[in-house]
C-alpha positions as CSV (number, residue, x, y, z in Angstrom):
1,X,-26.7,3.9,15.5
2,X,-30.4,2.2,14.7
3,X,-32.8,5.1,14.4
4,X,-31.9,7.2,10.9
5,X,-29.8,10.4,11.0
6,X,-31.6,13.2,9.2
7,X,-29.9,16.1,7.1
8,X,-31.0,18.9,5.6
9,X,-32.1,16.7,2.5
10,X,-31.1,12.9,3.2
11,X,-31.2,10.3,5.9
12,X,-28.6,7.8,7.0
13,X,-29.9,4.6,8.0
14,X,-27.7,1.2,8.8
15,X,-27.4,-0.4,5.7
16,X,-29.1,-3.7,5.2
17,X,-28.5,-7.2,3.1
18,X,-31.0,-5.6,0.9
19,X,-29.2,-2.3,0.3
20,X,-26.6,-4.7,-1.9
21,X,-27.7,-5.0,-4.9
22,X,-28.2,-0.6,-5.2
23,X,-25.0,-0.1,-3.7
24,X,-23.1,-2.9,-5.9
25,X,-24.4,-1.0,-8.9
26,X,-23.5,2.3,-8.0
27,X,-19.9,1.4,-6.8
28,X,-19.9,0.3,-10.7
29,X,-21.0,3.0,-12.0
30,X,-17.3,4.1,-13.9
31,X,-17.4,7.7,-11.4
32,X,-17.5,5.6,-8.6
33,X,-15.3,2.6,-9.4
34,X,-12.4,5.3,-10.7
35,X,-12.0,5.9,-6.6
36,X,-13.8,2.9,-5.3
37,X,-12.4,-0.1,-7.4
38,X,-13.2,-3.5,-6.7
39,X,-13.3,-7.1,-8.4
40,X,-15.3,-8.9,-10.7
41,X,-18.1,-8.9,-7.6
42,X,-18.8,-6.4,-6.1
43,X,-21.7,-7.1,-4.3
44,X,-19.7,-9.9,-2.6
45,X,-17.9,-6.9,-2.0
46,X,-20.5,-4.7,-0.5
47,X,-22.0,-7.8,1.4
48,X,-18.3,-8.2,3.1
49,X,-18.4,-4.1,4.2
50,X,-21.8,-4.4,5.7
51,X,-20.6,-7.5,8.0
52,X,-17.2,-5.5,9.1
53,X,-18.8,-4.2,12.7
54,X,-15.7,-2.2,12.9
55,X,-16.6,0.0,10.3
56,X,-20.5,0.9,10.3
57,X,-22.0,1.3,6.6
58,X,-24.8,3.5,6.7
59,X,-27.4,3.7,3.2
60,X,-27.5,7.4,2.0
61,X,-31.2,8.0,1.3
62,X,-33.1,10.6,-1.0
63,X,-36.0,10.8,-1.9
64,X,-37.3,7.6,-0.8
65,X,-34.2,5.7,-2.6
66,X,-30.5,4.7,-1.8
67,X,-28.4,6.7,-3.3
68,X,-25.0,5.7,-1.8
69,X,-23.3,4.9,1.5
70,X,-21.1,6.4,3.9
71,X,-18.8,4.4,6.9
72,X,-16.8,5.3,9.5
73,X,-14.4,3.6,11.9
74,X,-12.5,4.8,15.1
75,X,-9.3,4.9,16.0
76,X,-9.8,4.2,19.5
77,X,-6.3,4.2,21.0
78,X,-6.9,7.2,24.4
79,X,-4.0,9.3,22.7
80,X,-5.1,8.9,19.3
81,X,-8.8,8.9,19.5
82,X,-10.3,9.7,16.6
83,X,-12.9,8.8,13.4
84,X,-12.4,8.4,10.0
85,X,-15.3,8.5,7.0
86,X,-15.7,7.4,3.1
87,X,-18.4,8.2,1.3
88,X,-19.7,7.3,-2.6
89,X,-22.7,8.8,-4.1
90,X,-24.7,7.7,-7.2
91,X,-23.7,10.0,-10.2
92,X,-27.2,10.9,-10.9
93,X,-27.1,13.1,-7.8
94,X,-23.9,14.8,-7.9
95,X,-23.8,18.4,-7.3
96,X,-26.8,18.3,-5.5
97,X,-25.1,18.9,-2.7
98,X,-26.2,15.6,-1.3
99,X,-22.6,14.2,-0.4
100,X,-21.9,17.6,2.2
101,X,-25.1,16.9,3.8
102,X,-24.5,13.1,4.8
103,X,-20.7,14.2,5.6
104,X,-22.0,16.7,7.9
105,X,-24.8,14.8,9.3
106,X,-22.6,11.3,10.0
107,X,-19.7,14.5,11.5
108,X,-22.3,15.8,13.5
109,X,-23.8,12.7,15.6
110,X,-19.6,11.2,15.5
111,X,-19.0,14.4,17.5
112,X,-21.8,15.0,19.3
113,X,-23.1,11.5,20.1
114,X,-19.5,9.6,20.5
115,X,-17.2,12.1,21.5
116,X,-14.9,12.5,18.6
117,X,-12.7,15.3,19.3
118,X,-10.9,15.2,15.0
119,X,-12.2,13.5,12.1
120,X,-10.0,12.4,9.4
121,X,-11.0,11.8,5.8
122,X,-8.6,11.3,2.5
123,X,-9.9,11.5,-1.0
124,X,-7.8,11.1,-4.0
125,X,-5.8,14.4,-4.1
126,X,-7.0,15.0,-7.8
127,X,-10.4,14.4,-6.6
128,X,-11.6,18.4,-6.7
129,X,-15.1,18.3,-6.2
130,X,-14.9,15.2,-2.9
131,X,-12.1,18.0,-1.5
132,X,-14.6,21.0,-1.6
133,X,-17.7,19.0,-0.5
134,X,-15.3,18.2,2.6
135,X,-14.1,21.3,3.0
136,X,-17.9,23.0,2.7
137,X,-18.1,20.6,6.0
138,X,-14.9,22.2,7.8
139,X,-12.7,19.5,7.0
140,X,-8.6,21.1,6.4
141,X,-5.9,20.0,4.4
142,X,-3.5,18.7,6.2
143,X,-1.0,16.8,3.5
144,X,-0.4,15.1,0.4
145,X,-0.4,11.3,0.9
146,X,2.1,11.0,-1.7
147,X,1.8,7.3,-3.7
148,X,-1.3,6.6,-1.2
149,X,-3.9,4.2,-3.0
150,X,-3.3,2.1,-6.2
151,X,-6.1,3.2,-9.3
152,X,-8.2,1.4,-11.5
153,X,-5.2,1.7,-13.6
154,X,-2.7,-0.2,-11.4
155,X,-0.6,3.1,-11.1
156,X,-0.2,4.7,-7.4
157,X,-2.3,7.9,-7.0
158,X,-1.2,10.7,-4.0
159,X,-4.5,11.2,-1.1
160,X,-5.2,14.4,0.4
161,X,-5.1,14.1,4.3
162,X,-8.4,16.5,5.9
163,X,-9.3,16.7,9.2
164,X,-11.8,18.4,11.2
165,X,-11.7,19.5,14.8
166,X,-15.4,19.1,17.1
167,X,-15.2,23.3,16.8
168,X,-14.7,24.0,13.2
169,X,-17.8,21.6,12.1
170,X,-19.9,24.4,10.1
């Protein structure tokens, strides 16, 4: 995926070496580092996402800046094939409805471009407004991931399993 992805209002372009510094600094933002906690660097953090080739990063763009990023990665096993996606947005944009468009734009070409039959995604299940964002996309409920991911907090926290099939992508 070289050439950007355009939405309705943002693009999706790889993300580069100098896309770290913006993205380290909104993964701190407190919003973001509630669901995407990290260590004491995070743009060693960053740095280490955008070298995993198994799991693209793309740069969310808007309005001629980076306002967050959103990966995949493939389950590629023939009986299990399938895609998975996380995405964080700056806070300064929320309810914008910036974080349905680069869902539904990265959905769209993971369909339509390599063949994903289901896409899976799992926010926190207390996480209302990632839930409807997903579910503005198509994405389902399937279950509660109880005790799923450990929280800034160091308690467990449940997930919420969505997934989308190719024909319910709105």
């Amino acid at each position: 995926m070289q050439t950007p992805l355009c939405g309705r209002s943002v693009a999706l372009r790889p993300a580069t070496a100098a896309d770290v510094p913006v993205l380290a600094a909104i993964r701190a933002t407190p919003e973001v580092y509630a669901r995407w906690r990290g260590g004491a660097d995070l743009a060693a953090e960053v740095a280490e996402d955008l070298a995993d080739t198994d799991t693209p990063v793309l740069a969310i763009e808007y309005g001629g800046r980076v306002v967050g990023a959103i990966q995949w990665h493939a389950e590629n096993t023939p009986d299990y094939r399938h895609a998975g996606l996380d995405i964080f947005l700056d806070p300064a944009v929320h309810g914008r409805g910036l974080g349905t468009d680069a869902v539904r734009t990265l959905a769209r070409q993971l369909i339509t471009e390599y063949g994903f039959h289901r896409l899976v995604i799992d926010p926190a299940a207390d996480n209302a407004a990632a839930i409807r964002c997903y579910a503005k996309v198509g994405f389902r409920p399937v279950g509660v991931m109880r005790a799923y991911e450990r929280g800034s907090d160091g308690s467990w926290h449940d997930g919420l399993l969505m997934d989308l099939l190719a024909d319910e992508l709105t």
